[in-house]
TIVO-201412 format. One line per 4 residues: number of its first residue (from 0); for each residue x, y, z of N, C-alpha, C, O. Coordinates in pm, whole numbers, padded with zeros to 5 digits, always signed. Layout:
BEGIN
NUM	X/Y/Z/X/Y/Z/X/Y/Z/X/Y/Z  ...
***
This chain:
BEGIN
0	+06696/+00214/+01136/+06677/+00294/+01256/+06787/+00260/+01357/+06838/+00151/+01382  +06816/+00408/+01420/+06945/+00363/+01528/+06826/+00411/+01639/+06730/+00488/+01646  +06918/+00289/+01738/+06862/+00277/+01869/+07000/+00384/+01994/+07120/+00357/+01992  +06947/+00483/+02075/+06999/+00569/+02179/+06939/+00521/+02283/+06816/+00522/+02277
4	+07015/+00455/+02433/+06971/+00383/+02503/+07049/+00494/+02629/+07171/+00488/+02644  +06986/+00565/+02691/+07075/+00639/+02874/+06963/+00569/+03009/+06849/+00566/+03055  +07070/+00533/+03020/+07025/+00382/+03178/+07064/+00487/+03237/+07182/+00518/+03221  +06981/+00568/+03318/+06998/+00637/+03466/+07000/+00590/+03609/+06955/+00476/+03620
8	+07030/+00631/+03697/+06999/+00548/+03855/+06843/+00552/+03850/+06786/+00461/+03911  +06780/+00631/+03796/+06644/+00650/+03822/+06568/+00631/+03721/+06473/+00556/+03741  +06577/+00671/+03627/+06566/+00664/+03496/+06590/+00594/+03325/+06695/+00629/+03273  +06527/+00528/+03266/+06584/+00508/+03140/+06546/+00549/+03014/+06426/+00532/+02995
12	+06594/+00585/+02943/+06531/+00686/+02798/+06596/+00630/+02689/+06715/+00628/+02658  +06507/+00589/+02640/+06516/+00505/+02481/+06457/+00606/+02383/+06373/+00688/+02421  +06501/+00599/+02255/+06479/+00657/+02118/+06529/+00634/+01976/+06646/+00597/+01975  +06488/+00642/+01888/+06570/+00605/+01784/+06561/+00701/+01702/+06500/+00805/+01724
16	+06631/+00669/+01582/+06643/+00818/+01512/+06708/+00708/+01338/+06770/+00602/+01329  +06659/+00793/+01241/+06701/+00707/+01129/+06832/+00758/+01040/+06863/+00707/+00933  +06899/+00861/+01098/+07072/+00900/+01092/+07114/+00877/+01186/+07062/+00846/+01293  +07253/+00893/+01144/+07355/+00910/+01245/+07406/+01042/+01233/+07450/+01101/+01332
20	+07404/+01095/+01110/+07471/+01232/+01072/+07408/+01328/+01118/+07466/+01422/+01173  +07234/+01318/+01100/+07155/+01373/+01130/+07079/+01377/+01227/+06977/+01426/+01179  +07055/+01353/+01357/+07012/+01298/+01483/+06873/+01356/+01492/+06863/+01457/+01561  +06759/+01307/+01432/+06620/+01340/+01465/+06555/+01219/+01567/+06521/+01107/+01528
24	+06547/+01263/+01688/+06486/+01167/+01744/+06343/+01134/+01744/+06256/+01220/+01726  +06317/+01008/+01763/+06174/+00908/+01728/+06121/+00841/+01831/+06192/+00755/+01884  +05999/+00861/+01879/+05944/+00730/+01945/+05995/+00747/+02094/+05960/+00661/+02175  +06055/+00826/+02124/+06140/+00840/+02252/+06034/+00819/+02391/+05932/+00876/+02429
28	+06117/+00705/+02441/+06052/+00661/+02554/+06112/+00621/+02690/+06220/+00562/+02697  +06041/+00653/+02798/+06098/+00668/+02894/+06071/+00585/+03017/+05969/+00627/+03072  +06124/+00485/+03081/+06088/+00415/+03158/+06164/+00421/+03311/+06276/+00472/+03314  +06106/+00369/+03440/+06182/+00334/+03518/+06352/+00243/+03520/+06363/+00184/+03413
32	+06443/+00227/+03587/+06570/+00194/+03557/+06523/+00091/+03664/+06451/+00137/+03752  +06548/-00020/+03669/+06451/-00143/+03709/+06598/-00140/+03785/+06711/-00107/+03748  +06532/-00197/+03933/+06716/-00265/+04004/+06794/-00367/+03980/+06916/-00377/+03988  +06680/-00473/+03936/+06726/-00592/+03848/+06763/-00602/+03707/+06675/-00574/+03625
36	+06898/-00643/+03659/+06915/-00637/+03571/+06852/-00738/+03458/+06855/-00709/+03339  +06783/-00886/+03521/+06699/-00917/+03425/+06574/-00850/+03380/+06517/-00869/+03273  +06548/-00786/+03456/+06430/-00676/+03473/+06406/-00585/+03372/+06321/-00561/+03286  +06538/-00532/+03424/+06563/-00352/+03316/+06611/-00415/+03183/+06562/-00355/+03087
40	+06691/-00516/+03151/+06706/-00533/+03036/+06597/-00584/+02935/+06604/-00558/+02815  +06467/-00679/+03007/+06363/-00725/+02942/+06278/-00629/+02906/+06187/-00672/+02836  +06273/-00500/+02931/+06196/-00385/+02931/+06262/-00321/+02852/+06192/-00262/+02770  +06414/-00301/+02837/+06470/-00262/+02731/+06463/-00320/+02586/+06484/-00243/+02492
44	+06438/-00438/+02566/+06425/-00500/+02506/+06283/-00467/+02441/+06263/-00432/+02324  +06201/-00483/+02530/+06047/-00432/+02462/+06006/-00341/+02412/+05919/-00320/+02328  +06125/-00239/+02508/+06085/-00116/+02444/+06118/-00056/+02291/+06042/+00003/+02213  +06283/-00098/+02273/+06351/-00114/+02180/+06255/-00151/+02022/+06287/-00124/+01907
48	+06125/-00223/+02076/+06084/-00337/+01959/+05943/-00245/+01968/+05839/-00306/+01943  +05933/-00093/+02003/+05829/-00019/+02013/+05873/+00033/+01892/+05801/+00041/+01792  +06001/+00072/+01898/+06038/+00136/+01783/+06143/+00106/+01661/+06215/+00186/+01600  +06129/-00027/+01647/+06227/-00108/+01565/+06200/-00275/+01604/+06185/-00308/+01721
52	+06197/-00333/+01538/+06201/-00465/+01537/+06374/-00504/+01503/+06444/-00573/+01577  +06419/-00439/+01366/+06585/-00420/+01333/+06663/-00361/+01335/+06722/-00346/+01228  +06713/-00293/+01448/+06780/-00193/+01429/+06963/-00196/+01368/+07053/-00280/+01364  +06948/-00063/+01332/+07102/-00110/+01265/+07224/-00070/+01367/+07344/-00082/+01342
56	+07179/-00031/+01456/+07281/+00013/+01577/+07239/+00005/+01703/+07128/+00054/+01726  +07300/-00045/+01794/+07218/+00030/+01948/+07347/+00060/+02043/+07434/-00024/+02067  +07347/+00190/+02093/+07438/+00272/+02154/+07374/+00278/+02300/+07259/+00317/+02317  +07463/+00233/+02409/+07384/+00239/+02533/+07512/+00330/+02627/+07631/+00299/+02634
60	+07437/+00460/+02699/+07503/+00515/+02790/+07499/+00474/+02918/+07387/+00430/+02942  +07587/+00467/+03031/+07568/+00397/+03162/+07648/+00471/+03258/+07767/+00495/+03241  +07560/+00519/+03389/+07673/+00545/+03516/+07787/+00469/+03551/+07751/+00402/+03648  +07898/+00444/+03528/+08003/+00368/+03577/+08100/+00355/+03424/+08102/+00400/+03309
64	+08182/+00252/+03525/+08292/+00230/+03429/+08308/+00106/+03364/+08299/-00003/+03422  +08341/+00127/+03198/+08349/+00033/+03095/+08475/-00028/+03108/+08566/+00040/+03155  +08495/-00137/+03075/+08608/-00248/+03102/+08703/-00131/+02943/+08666/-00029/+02885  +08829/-00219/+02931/+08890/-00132/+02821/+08852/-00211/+02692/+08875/-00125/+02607
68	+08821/-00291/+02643/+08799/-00353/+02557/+08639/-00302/+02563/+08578/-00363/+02475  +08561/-00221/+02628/+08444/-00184/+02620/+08356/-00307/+02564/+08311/-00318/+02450  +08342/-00393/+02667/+08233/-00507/+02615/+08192/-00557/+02726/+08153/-00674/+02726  +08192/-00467/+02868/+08192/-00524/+03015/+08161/-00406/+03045/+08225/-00312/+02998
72	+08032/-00383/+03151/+08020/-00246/+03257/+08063/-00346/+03404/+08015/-00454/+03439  +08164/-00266/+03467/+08215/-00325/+03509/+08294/-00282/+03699/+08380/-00323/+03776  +08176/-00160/+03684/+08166/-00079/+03829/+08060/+00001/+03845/+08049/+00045/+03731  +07959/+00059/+03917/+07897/+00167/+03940/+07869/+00137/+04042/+07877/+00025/+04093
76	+07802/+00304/+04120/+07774/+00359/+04227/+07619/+00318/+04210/+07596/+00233/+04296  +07518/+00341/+04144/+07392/+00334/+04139/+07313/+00276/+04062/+07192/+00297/+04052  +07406/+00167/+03980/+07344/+00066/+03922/+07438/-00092/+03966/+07484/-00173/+03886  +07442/-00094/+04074/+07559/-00180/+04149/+07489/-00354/+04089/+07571/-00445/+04074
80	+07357/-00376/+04063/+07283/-00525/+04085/+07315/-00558/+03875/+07299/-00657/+03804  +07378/-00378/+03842/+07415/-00418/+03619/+07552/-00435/+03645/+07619/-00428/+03542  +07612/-00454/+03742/+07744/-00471/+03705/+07785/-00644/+03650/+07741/-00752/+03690  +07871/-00619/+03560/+07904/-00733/+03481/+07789/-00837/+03446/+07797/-00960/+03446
84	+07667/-00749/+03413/+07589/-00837/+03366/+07591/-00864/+03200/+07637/-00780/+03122  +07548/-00962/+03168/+07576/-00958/+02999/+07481/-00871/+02896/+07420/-00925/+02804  +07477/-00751/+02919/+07436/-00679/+02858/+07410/-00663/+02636/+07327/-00647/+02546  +07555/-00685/+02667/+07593/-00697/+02491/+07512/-00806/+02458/+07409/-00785/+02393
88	+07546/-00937/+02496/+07529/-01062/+02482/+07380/-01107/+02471/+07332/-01194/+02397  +07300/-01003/+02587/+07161/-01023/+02569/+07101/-00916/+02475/+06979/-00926/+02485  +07132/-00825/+02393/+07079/-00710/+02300/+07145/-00815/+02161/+07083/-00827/+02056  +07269/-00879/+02185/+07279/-00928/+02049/+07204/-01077/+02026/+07187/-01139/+01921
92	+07174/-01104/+02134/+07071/-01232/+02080/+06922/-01205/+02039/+06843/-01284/+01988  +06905/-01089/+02069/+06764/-01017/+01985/+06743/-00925/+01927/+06631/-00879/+01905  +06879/-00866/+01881/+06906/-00792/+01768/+07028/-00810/+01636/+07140/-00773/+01670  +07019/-00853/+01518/+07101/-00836/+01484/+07183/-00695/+01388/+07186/-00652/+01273
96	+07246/-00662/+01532/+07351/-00531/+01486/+07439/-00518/+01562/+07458/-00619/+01630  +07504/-00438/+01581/+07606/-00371/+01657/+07547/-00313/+01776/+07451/-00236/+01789  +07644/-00380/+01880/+07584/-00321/+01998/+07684/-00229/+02098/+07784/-00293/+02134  +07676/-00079/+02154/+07796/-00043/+02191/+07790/+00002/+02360/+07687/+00044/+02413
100	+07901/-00014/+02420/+07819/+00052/+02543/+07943/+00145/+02595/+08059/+00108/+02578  +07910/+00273/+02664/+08007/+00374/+02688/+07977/+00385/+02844/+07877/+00331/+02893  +08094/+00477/+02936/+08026/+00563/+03057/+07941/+00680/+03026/+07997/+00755/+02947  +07842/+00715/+03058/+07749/+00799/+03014/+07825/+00941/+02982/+07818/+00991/+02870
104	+07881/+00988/+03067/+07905/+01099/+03062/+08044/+01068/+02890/+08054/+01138/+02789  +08088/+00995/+02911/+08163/+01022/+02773/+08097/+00982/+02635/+08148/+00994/+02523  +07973/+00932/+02670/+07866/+00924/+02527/+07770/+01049/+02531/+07720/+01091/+02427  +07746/+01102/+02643/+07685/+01246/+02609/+07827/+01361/+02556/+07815/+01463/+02489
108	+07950/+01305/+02609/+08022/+01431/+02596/+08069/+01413/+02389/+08120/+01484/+02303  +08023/+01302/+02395/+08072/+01261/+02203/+07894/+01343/+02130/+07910/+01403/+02024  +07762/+01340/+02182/+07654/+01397/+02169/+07682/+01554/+02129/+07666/+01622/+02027  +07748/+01586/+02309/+07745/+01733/+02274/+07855/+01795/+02151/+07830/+01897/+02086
112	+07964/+01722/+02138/+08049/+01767/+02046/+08034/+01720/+01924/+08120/+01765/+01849  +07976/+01662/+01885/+07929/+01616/+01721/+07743/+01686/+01701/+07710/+01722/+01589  +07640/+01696/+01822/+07482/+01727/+01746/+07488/+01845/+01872/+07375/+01894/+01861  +07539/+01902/+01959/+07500/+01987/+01994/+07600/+02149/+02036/+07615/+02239/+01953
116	+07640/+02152/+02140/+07764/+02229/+02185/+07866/+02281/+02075/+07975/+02247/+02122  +07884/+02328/+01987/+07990/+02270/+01879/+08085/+02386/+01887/+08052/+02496/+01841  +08201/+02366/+01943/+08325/+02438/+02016/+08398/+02494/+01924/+08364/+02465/+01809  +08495/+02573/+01937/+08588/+02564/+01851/+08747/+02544/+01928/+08855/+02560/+01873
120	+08726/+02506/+02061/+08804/+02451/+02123/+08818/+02361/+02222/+08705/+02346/+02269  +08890/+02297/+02277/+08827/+02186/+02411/+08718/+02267/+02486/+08692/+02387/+02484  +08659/+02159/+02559/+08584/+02165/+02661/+08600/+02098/+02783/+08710/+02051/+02810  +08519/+02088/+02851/+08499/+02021/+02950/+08289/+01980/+02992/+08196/+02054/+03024
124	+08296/+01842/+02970/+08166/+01832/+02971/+08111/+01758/+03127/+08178/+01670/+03183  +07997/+01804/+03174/+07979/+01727/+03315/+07809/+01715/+03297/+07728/+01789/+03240  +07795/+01592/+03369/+07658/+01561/+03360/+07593/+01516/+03509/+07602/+01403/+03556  +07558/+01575/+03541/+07445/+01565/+03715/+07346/+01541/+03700/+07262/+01620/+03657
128	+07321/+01401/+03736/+07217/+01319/+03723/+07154/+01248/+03911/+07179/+01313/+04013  +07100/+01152/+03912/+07115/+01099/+04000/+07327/+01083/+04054/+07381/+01094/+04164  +07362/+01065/+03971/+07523/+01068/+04029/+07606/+01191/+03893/+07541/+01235/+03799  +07725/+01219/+03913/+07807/+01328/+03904/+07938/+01225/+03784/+08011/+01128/+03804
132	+07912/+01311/+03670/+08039/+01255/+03571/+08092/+01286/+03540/+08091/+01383/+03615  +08234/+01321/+03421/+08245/+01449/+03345/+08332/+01348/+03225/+08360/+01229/+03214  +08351/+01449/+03163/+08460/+01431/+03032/+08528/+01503/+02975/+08459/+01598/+02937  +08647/+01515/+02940/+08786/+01633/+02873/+08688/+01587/+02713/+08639/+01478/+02682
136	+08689/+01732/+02632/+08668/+01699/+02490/+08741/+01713/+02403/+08670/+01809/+02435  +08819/+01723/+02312/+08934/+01765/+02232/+08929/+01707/+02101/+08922/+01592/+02056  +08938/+01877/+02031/+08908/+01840/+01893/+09088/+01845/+01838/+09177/+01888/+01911  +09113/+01789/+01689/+09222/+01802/+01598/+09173/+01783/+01519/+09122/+01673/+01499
140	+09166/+01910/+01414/+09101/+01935/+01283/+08966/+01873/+01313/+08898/+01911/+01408  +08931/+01784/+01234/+08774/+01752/+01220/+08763/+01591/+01311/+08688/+01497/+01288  +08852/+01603/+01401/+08837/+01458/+01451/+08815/+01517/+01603/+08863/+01626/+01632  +08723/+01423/+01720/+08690/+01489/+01833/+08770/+01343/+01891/+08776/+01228/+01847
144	+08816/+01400/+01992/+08812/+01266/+02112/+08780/+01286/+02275/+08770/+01387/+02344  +08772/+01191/+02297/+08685/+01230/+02483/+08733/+01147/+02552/+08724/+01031/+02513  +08794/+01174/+02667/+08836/+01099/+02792/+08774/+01138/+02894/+08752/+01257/+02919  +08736/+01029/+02974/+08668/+01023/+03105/+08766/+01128/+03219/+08886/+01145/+03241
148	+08644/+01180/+03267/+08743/+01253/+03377/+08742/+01179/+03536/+08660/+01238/+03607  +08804/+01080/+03599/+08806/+01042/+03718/+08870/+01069/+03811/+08854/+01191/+03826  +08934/+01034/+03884/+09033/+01062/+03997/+09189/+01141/+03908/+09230/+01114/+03795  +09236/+01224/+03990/+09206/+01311/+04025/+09071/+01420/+04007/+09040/+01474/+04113
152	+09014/+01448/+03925/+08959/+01554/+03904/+08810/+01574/+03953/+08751/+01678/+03981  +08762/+01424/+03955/+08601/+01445/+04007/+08621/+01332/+04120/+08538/+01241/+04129  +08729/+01340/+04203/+08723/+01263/+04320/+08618/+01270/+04429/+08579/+01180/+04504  +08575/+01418/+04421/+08452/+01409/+04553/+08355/+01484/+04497/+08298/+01572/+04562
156	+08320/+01448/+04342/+08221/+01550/+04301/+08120/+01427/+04352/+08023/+01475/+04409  +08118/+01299/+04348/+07968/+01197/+04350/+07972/+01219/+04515/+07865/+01188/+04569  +08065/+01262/+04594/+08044/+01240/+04704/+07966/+01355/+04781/+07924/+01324/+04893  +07936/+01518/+04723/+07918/+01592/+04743/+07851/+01676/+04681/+07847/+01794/+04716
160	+07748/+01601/+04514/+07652/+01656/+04480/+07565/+01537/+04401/+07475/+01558/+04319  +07624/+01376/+04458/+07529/+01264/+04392/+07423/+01264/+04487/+07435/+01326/+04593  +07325/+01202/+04460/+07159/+01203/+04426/+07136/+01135/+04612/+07062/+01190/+04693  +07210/+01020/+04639/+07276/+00994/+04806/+07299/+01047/+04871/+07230/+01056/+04973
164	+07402/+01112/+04853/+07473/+01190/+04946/+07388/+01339/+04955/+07430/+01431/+05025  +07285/+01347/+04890/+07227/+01505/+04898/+07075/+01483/+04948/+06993/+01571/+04973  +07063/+01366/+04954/+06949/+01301/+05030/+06940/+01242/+05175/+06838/+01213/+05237  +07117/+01226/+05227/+07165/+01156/+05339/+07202/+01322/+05426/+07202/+01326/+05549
168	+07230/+01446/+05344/+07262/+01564/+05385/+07167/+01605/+05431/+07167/+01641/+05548  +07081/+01609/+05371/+06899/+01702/+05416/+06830/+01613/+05475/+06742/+01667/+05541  +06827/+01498/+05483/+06767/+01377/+05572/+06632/+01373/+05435/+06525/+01362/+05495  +06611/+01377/+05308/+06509/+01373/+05226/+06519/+01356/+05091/+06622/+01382/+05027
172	+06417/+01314/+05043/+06487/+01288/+04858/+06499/+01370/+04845/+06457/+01461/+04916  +06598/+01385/+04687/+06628/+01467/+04579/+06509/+01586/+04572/+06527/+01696/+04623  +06386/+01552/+04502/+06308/+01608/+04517/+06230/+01700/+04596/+06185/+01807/+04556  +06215/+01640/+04730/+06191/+01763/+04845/+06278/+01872/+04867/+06243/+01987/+04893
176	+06417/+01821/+04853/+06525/+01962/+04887/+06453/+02088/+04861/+06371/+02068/+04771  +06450/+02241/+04913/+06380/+02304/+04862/+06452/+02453/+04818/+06572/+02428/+04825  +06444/+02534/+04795/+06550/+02623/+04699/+06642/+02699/+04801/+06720/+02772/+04741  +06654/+02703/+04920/+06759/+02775/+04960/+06847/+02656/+04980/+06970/+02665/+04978
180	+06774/+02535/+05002/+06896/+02407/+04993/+06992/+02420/+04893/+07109/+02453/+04909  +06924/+02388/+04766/+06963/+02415/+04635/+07098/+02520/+04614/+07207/+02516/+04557  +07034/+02595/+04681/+07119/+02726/+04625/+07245/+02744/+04736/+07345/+02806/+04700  +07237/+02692/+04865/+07365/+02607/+04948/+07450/+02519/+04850/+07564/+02537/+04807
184	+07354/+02413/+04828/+07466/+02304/+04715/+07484/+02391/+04591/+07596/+02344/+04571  +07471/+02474/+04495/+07511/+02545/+04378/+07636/+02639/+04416/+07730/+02661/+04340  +07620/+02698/+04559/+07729/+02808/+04586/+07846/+02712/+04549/+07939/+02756/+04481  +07846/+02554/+04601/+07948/+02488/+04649/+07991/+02434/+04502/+08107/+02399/+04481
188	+07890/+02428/+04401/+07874/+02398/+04281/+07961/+02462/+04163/+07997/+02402/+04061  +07986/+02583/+04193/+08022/+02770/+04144/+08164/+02705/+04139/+08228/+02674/+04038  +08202/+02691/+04278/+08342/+02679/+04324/+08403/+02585/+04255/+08499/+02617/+04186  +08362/+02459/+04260/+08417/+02314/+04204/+08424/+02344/+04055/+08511/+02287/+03989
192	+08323/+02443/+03982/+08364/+02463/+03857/+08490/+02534/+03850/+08588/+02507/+03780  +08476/+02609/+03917/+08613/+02728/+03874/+08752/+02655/+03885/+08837/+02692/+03805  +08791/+02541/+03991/+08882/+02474/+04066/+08864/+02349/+03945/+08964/+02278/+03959  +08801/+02308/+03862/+08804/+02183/+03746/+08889/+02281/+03654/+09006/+02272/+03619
196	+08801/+02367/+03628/+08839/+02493/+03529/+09004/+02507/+03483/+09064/+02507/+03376  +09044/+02520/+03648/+09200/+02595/+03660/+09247/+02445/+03637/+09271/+02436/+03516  +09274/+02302/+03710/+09314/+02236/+03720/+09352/+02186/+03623/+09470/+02151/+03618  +09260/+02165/+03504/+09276/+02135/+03344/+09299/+02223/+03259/+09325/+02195/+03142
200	+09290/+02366/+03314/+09322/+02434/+03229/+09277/+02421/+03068/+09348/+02416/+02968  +09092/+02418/+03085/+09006/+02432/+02998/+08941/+02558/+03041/+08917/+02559/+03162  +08903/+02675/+02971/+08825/+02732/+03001/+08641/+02796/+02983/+08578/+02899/+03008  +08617/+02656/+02926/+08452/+02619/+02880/+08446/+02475/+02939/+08520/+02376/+02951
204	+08306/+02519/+02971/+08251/+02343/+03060/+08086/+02392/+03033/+08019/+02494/+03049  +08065/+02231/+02974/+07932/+02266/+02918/+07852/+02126/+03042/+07908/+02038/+03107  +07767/+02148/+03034/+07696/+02111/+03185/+07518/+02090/+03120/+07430/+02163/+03074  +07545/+01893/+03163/+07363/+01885/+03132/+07317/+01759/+03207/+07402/+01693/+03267
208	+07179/+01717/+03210/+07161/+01623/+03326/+07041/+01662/+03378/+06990/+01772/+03357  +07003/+01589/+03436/+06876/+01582/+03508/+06846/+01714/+03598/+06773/+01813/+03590  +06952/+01656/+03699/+06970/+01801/+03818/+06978/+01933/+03713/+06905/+02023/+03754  +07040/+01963/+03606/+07100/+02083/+03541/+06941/+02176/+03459/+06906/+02292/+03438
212	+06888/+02037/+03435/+06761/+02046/+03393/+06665/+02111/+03479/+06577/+02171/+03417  +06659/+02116/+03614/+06590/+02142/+03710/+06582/+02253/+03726/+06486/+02328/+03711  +06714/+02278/+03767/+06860/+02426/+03824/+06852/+02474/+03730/+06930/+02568/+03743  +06799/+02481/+03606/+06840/+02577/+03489/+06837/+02749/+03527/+06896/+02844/+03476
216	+06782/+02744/+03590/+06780/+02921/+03600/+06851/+02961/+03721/+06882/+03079/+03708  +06889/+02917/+03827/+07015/+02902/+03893/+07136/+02849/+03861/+07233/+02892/+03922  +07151/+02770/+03781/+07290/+02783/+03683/+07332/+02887/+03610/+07447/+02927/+03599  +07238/+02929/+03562/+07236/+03013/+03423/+07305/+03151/+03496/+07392/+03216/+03437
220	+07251/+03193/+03645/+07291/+03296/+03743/+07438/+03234/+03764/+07528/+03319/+03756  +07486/+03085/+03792/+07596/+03122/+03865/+07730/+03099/+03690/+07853/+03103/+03700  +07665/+03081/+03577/+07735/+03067/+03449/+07809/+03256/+03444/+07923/+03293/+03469  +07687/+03334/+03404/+07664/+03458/+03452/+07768/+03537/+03512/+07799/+03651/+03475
224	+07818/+03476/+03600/+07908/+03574/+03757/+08045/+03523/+03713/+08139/+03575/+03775  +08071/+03448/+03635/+08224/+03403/+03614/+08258/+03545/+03457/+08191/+03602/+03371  +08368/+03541/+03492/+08446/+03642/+03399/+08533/+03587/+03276/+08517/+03612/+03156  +08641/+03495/+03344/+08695/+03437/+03241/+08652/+03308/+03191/+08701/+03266/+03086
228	+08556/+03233/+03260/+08554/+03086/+03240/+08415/+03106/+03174/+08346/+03207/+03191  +08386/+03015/+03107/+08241/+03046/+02970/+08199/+02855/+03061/+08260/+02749/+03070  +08040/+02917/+03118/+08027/+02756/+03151/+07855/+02762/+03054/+07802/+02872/+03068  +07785/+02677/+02979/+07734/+02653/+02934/+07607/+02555/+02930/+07641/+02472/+02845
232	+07469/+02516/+02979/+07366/+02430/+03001/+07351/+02415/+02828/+07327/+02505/+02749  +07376/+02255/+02797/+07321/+02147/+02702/+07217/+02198/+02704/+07138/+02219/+02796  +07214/+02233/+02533/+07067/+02271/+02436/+07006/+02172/+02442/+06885/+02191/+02453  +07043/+02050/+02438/+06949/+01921/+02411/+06896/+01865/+02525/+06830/+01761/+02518
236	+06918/+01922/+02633/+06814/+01906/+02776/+06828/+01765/+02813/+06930/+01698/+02829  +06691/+01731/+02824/+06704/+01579/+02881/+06725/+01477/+02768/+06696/+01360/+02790  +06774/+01516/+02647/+06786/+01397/+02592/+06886/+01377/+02519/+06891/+01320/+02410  +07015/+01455/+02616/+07144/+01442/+02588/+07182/+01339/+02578/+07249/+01320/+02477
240	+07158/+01203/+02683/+07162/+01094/+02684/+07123/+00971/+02561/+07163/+00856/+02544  +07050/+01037/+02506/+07003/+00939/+02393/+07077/+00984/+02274/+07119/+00903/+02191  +07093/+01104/+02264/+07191/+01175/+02131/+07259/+01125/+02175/+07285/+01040/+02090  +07346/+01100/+02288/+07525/+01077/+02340/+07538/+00944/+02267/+07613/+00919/+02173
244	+07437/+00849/+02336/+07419/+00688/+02262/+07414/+00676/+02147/+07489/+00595/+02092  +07328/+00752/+02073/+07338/+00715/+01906/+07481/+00773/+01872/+07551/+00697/+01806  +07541/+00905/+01910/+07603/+00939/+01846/+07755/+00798/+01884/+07823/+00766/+01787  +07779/+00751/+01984/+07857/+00657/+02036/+07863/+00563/+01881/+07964/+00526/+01822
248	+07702/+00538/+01839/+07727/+00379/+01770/+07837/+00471/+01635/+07940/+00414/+01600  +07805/+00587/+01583/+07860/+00680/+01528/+08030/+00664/+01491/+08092/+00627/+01392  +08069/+00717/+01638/+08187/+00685/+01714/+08226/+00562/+01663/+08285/+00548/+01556  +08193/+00474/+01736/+08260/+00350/+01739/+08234/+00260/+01623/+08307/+00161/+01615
252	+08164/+00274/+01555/+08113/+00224/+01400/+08263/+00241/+01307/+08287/+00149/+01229  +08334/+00323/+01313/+08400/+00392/+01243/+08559/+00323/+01287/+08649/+00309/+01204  +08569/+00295/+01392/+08675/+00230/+01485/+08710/+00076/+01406/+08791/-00002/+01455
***
């Protein structure tokens, strides 16, 4: 059994699945994202052993940024108390397998291009969650690869549609905002696609996440109104995150 691990600011969603080729998810479970990282990881841990005692992989997605040797999380906005905690170190002393860890948005964007989305040319993948990610996708022949999209390109997307800043705007959580809010932040939403769009000169962006999950039928209106640009809501909904992770151990298994 492979283990799919997406650590949200708010959220964490565990599952396993007994391919890699084949991604049927199992057991999928969903817990609070604890602020403490001895916390969230001891719960990860338990949970993990709901549905595996051995697993042969565990793929973990995360808000922020992976060191380059990917064996360090090693920045985020909304999991600031996991930074450089020993993550690997504590999954491999109670598992023996392979343990991998990505920025979320580039383990959902390896998800959508290997079990879901399946292109026949680049993309552009973004995920709105409690915070704002994205990823360039690019296939050659039968091989995919994914780079993080950061500065330049999503310089003020966390600043102007993360889970904070849209709670510090309306003076209220995420949740209360109420639909003409919504549909204020989506106009502004419309735009930033079209302006990623031109900048990279991709013209598909596939779009999934918590928030996207919500907005689905106000996305789907502002996907709709564009002419040349094809923008797209993730078939696999909320559990892009856990496909992204398994498909990662996938990925990087192979490396």
């Amino acid at each position: 059994m492979y283990i799919g691990i997406d650590i949200g600011g708010t959220h964490t969603r565990i599952a396993g699945s007994p391919s890699l080729k084949n991604i049927e998810l199992t057991g999928e479970i969903i817990i609070p994202t604890a602020k403490a990282f001895e916390d969230g990881i001891f719960e990860i841990i338990k949970n993990i052993k709901k549905i595996t005692n051995n697993p042969e992989g565990v793929g973990i997605g995360l808000p922020g940024s992976i060191s380059e040797d990917a064996k360090d999380f090693d920045s985020s906005v909304n999991l600031k108390a996991w930074v450089n905690k020993p993550i690997i170190k504590k999954l491999n002393h109670e598992f023996s397998c392979p343990v991998y860890i990505e920025n979320d948005a580039v383990a959902q964007a390896y998800g959508e291009a290997l079990h879901g989305f399946r292109a026949y040319g680049n993309f552009i993948y973004l995920v709105w969650g409690t915070g704002v990610g994205g990823a360039l996708v690019s296939f050659d022949k039968d091989n995919v690869s994914v780079t993080k999209l950061g500065r330049p390109y999503l310089d003020k997307w966390e600043k102007k549609y993360g889970g904070k800043h849209l709670e510090a705007k309306y003076s209220k959580s995420a949740k209360q905002i109420n639909d003409n809010e919504w549909d204020e932040v989506l106009i502004d939403f419309k735009d930033s696609l079209f302006k990623l769009s031109e900048k990279l000169n991709v013209n598909t962006i596939v779009v999934g996440g918590g928030v996207v999950s919500k907005q689905r039928i106000k996305i789907v209106k502002i996907a709709k109104s564009f002419s040349k640009l094809k923008v797209f809501i993730s078939e696999l909904n909320d559990s892009i995150g856990v496909y992204g992770a398994i498909a990662l151990i996938e990925v990087k298994s192979k490396n």
